[in-house]
C-alpha positions in Angstrom: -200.9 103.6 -13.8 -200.5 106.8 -12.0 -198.9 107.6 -8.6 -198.4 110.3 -6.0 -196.1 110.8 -3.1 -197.6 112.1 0.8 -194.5 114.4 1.3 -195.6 114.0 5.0 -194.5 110.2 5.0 -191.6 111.2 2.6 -188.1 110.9 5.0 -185.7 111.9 2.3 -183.9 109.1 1.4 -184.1 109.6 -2.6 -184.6 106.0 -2.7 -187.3 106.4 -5.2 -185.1 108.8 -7.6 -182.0 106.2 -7.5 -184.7 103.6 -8.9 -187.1 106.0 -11.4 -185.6 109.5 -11.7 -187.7 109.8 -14.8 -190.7 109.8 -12.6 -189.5 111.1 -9.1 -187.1 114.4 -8.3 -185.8 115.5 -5.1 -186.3 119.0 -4.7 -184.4 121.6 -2.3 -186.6 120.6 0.5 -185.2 116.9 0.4 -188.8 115.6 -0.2 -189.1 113.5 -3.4 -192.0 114.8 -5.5 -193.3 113.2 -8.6 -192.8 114.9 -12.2 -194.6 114.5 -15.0 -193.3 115.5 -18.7 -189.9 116.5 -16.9 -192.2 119.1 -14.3 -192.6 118.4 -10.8 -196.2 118.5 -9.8 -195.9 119.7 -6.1 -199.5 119.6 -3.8 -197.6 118.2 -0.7 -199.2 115.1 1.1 -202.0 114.9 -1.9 -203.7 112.9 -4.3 -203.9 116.0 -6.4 -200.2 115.6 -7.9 -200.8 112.4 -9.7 -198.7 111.8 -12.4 -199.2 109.3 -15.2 -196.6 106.9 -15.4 -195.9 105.5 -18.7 -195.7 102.0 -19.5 -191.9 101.8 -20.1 -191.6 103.4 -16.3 -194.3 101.2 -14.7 -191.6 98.5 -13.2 -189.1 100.6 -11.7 -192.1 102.8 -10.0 -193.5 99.5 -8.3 -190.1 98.6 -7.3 -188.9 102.5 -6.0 -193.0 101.5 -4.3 -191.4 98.9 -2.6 -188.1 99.6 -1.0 -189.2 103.6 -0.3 -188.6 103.2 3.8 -191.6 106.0 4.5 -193.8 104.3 2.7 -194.7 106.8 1.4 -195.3 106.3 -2.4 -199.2 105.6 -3.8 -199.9 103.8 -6.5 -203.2 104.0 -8.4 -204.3 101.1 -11.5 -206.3 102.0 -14.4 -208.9 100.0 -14.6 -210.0 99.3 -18.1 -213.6 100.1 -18.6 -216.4 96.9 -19.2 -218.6 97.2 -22.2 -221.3 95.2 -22.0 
């Protein structure tokens, strides 16, 4: 699983930090960013600061996913690859 934020979207709320501070910060701005191996990765309103979630972080991402009121936070699967 990876994810991103759109800072455009993002209204502040730190919503998504309360639930997963592991895998979002809230920086001076007041836009939540995510981090990845403790560093914020910060490309505002991209897909280009997607950070891989680790398995042991996975619920609490869906869930900060899921109450975030700017909707804001993106959530990309892995899809295993099929051998044939």
């Amino acid at each position: 699983m990876r994810v991103w934020i759109d800072q455009d979207l993002c209204t502040g709320d730190g919503l998504c930090v309360d639930h997963c501070p592991d895998v979002f910060v809230q920086l001076e701005d007041g836009i939540a960013y995510v981090a990845e191996a403790g560093l914020p990765l910060n490309d505002p309103g991209s897909s280009g600061s997607l950070a891989v979630v680790e398995v042991r972080h996975q619920i609490e991402v869906v869930k900060a996913a899921e109450v975030c009121p700017g909707e804001c936070i993106f959530i990309e699967m892995d899809v295993p690859a099929i051998t044939l």
